[in-house]
N, C-alpha and C positions, 0 to 999 in steps of 0.2 A: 577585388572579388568580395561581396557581399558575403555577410556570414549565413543565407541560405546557400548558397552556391557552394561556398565552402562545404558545409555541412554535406550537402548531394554530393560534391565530389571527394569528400570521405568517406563517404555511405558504401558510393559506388568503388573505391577502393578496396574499402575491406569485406566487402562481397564476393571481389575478385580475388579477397587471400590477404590480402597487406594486413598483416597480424599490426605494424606501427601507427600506420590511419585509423586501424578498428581501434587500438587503445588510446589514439589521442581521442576519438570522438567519445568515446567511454567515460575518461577518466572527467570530463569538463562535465559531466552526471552526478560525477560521485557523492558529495555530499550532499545534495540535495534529494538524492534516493536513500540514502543513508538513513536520513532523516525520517521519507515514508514507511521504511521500516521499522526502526527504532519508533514510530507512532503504531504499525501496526502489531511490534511482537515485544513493547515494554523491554526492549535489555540491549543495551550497546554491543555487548559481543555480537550477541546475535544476528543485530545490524547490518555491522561489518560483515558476519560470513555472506550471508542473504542479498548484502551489494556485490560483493563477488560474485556470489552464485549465478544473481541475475547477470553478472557480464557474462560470467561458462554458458547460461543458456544463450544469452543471445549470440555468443559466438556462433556455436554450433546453431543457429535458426537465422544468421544471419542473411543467407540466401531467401529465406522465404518471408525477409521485409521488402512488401510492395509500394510502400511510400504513401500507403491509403491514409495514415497519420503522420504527426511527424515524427522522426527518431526517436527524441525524448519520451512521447506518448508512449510507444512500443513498450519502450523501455520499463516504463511506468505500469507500464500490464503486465511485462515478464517480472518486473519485481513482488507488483503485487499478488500474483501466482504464486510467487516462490515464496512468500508470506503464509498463504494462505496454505503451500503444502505443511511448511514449517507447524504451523498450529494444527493441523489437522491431526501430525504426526504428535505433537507434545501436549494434546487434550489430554486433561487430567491428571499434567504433569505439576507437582508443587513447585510455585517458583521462586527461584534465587533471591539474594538480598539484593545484586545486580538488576533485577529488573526491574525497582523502583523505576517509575517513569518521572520524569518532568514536570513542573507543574503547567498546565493544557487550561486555557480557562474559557468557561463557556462564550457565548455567542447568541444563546438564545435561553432564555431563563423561565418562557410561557407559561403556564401550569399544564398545559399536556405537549412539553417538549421536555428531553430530557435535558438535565443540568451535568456538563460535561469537564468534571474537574477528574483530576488524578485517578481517585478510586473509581470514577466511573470506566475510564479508561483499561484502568486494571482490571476491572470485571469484564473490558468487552475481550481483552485476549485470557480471561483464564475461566470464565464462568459460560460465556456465551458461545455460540458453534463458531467454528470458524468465519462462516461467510456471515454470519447473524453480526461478530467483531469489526469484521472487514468493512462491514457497509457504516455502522453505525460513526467508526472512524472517517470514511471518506464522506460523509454527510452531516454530522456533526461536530466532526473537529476542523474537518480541511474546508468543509462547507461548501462540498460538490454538491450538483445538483442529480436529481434522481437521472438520468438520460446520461449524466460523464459516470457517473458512478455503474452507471449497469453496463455500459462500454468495455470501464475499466475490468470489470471481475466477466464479462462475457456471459450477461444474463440482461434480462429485460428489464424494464422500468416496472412493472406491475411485482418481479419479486425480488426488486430493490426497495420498495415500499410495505413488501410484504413484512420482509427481514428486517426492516430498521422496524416497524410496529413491533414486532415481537418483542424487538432488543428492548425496546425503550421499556414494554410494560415487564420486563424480564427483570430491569434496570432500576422500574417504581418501586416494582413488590422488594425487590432487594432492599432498596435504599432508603426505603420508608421508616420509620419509626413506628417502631410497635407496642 
């Protein structure tokens, strides 16, 4: 069996209930959702719950995967949800010595792109709106393109370019020297 076929006939397992196919096809996610998270909300713990969390969501929504992407994709949309409630919910909140992020090193260094190291990153989960973090992340660090990016958050390509402009001059005026 091919590991699509596999995949379908886990899919279609644990749609039908089988709590053991749902968490095998889960669990082969894990750290690399892990990872999107800890990129979008800067803190390990937090990570962690947020990976969980997205398996509770998608447990419970499992029925309403129609297979329009593939499992993975979904998955990457319920996490990135669950990110973006997570920030919505701890705007303005001062954050931990744990959520030093990682060092993230740019990609694109242009004079009207922004330059995407550590502190930038920090600024996009604690300074900037949620969805304004969320994009600038999945566009300049993961280096989606405007159309996966506005899939992912379930918005259009015109205000996944609107919000990454924002971020970025949000980003200048920050980062600039005065």
């Amino acid at each position: 069996m091919q590991a699509t076929e596999h995949i379908e006939a886990a899919v279609a397992a644990a749609q039908a209930g089988d709590e053991a196919a749902f968490s095998g096809l889960v669990e082969r996610y894990r750290p690399e959702l892990q990872v999107h998270c800890y990129r979008m909300l800067g803190s390990l713990e937090d990570s962690e719950d947020l990976t969980q969390e997205t398996f509770l969501r998608a447990w419970r929504k499992r029925r309403g995967f129609k297979g329009r992407s593939t499992f993975r994709a979904w998955l990457y949309r319920i996490a990135t949800n669950a990110c973006l409630d997570a920030l919505a919910r701890r705007q303005g909140r001062v954050p931990r010595s744990d959520e030093i992020l990682g060092a993230v090193h740019a990609t694109d260094t242009g004079p009207d792109e922004a330059i995407v190291s550590k502190e930038t990153v920090e600024l996009a989960t604690q300074q900037l709106s949620p969805k304004q973090g969320a994009v600038l992340i999945l566009r300049d660090v993961f280096g989606w393109s405007a159309k996966d990016s506005a899939a992912q958050l379930g918005t259009t390509v015109a205000s996944v370019n609107s919000a990454l402009q924002r971020a970025r001059a949000t980003l200048h005026r920050d980062l600039s020297p005065t």
